[in-house]
C-alpha positions in Angstrom: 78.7 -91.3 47.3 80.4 -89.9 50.3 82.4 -87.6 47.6 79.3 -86.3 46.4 78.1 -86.2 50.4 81.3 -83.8 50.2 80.9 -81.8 46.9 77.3 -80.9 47.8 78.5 -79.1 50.8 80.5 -77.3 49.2 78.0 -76.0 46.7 75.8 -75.4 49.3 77.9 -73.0 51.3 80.5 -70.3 50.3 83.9 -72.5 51.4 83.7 -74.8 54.5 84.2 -73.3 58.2 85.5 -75.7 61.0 82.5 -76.0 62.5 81.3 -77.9 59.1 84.3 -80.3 59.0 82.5 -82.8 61.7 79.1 -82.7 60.2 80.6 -83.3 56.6 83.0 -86.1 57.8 79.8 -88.0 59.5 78.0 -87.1 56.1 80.5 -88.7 54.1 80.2 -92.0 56.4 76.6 -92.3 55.9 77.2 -92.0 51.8 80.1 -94.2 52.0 78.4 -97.4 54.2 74.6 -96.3 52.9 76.3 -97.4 49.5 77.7 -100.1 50.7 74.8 -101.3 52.1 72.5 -101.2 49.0 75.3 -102.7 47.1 76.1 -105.9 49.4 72.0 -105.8 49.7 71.8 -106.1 45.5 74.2 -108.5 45.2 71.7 -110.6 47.6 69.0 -110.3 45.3 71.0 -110.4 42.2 72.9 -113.6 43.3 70.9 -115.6 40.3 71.4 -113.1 37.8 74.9 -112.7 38.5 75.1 -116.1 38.1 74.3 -115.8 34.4 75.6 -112.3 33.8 78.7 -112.0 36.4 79.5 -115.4 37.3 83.2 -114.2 38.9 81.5 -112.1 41.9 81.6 -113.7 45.3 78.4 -114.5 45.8 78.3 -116.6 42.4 81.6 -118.3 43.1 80.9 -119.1 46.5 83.3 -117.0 48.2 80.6 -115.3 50.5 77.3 -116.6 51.5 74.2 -115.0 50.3 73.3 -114.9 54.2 76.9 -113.2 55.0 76.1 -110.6 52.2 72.5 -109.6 53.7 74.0 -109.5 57.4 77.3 -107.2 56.3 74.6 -105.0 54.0 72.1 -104.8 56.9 75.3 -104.0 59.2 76.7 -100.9 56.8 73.2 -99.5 57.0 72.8 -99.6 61.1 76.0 -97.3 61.0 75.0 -95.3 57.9 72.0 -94.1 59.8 73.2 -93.6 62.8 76.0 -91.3 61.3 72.9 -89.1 59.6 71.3 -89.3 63.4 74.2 -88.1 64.6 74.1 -84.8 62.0 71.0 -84.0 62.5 67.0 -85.1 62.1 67.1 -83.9 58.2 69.3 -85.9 57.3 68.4 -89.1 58.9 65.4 -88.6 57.2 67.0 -87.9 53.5 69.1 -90.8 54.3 66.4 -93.3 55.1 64.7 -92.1 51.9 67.5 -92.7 49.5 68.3 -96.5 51.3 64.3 -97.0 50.9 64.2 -96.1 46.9 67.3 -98.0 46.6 66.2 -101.7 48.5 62.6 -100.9 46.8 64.6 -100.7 43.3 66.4 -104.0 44.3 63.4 -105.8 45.9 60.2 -104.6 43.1 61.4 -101.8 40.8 64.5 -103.5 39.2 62.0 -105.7 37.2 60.0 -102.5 36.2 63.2 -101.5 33.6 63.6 -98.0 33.0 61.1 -96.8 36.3 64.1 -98.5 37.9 66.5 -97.1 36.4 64.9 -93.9 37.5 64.9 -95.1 41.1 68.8 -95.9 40.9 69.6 -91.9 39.5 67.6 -90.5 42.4 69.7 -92.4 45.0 73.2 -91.5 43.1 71.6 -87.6 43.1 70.8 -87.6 46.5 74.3 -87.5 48.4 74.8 -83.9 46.7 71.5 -82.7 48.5 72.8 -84.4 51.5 76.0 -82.2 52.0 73.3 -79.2 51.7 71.7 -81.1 54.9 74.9 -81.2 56.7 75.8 -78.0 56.7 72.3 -77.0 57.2 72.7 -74.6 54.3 69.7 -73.3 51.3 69.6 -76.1 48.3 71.5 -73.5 46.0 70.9 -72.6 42.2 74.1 -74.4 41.0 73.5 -77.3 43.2 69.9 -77.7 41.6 71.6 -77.6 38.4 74.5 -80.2 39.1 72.4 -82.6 40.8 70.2 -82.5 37.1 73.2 -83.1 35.6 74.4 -86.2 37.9 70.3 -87.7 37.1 70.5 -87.8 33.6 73.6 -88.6 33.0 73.7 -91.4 35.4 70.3 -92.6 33.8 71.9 -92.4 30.8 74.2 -95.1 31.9 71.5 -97.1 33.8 69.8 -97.8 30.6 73.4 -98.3 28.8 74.1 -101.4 31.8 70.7 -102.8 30.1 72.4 -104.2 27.3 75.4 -105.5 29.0 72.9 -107.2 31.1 70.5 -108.6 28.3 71.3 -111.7 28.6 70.8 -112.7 32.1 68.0 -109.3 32.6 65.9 -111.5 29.4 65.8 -114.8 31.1 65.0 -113.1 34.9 61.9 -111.4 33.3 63.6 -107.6 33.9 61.7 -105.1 31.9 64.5 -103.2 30.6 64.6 -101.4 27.7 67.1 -103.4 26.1 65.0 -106.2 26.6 62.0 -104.7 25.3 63.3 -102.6 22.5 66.8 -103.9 21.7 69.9 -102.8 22.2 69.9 -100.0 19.4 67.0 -98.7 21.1 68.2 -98.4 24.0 72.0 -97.3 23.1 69.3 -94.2 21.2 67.8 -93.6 24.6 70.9 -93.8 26.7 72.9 -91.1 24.6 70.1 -89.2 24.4 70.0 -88.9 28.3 74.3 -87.8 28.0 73.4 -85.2 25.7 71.0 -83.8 27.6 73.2 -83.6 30.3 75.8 -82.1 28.2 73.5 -79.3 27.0 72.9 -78.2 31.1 76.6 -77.9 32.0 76.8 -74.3 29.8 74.1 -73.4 32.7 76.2 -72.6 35.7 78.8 -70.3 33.9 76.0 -68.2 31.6 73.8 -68.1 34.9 77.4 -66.8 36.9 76.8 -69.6 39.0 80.6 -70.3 39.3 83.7 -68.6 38.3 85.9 -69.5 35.7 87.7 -72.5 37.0 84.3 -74.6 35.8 84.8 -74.5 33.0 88.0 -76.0 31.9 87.4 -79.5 33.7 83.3 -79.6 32.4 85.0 -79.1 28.5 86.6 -82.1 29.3 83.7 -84.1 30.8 81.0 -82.9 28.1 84.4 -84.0 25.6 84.3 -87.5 27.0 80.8 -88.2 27.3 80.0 -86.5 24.2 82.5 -89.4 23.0 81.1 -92.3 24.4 77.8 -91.6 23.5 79.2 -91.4 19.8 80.7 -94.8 20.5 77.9 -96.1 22.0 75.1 -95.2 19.0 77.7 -96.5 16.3 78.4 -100.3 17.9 75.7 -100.8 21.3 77.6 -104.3 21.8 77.9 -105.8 25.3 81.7 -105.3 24.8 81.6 -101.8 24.1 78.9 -100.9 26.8 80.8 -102.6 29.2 84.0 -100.3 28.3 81.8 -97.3 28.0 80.0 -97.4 31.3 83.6 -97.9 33.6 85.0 -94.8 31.6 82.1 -92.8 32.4 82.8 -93.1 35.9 86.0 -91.0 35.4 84.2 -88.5 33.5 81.1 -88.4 36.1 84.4 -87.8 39.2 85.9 -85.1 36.7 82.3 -83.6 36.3 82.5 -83.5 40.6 85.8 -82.0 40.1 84.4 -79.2 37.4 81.7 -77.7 39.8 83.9 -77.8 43.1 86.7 -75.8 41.0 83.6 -73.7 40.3 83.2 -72.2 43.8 86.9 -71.0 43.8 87.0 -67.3 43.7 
């Protein structure tokens, strides 16, 4: 998250001056320990379900105390928002927004299934129109773009973590649409969500959004998720969604990587 703090900036403005470099490094804090905050936050909340579905995290095992968890999660936040205070009143704002959605999603909308999964993308899209904030620059075309690129697919994946999570989702009552539909069902839904994303990423380079340097790197991230929704529609298995979702982590950074080659001449 304080990557995309970073990358958002950059497709906001036309390079970075010096006088960015101090808002951008406090913008990629507040991603950075705003993440960190919702995450030692969820694993509060999730302790029971990750007793059933990840019993090997430290919460489950006993390593950390639920109370530690909360205190460290309410701690990150603290300095997350005084780092977007620090920027400027814009992005304090923003920032409180996306921790809101995010303790909301963990608190009330994680039970709601796919409205949550919702919830999740708009927090993981947020950091790019943060580095907009931070350098106090115009929300740009290919930033628009990118940022529908990073919901989708990341929703995709949201509903994908439903099935790995069936068992444990099932028995806590969590409305997901694995539960509710299945796991074939859902593993439709998922890649339909990649290959929508896919189909945006020809935007940017038709549009003359960026320059040829794009489009190398997004070949091989529309390749690779292109792949794994493939994989995922011919065996939706907990086992392969598990595999699936980590390596689409690699292809979301080289997706990041794609549009910041993009603004290079």
């Amino acid at each position: 998250m304080g990557v995309g703090v970073f990358v958002g900036s950059i497709l906001a403005g036309s390079g970075v001056i010096l006088q960015q470099i101090l808002s951008i490094t406090l913008g990629f804090l507040t991603g950075f320990m705003l993440t960190g905050s919702t995450m030692a936050i969820n694993d509060y909340y999730d302790r029971g379900i990750d007793a059933v579905n990840e019993p090997n995290r430290p919460i489950p095992t006993g390593l950390i105390k639920p109370s530690e968890a909360l205190f460290f999660g309410l701690m990150l936040a603290a300095l997350g928002f005084l780092t977007a205070a620090i920027t400027n009143l814009q992005c304090l704002f923003l920032a409180s927004l996306a921790w809101a959605i995010f303790v909301l999603y963990t608190t009330k909308g994680k039970k709601m299934g796919f409205i949550g999964n919702v919830m999740v993308s708009m927090c993981i899209s947020i950091p790019f129109i943060y580095g907009s904030f931070a350098i106090e620059r115009i929300f740009t075309p290919a930033s628009c773009i990118f940022v529908a690129i990073v919901f989708l697919s990341n929703t995709g994946r949201e509903i994908a973590k439903g099935i790995v999570d069936l068992k444990g989702d099932k028995s806590n009552e969590i409305q997901t649409i694995a539960v509710k539909f299945g796991a074939t069902k859902a593993a439709v839904v998922s890649a339909g969500f990649y290959l929508t994303a896919i189909s945006l990423t020809s935007l940017p380079w038709f549009l003359g959004l960026v320059s040829f340097w794009f489009v190398p790197l997004a070949i091989i991230t529309d390749i690779g998720l292109a792949s794994a929704a493939i994989v995922l529609l011919s065996k939706p298995s907990r086992e392969t969604v598990r595999k699936i979702k980590n390596q689409n982590l690699f292809w979301f950074f080289m997706g990041l990587l794609a549009f910041m080659a993009g603004t290079i001449p």
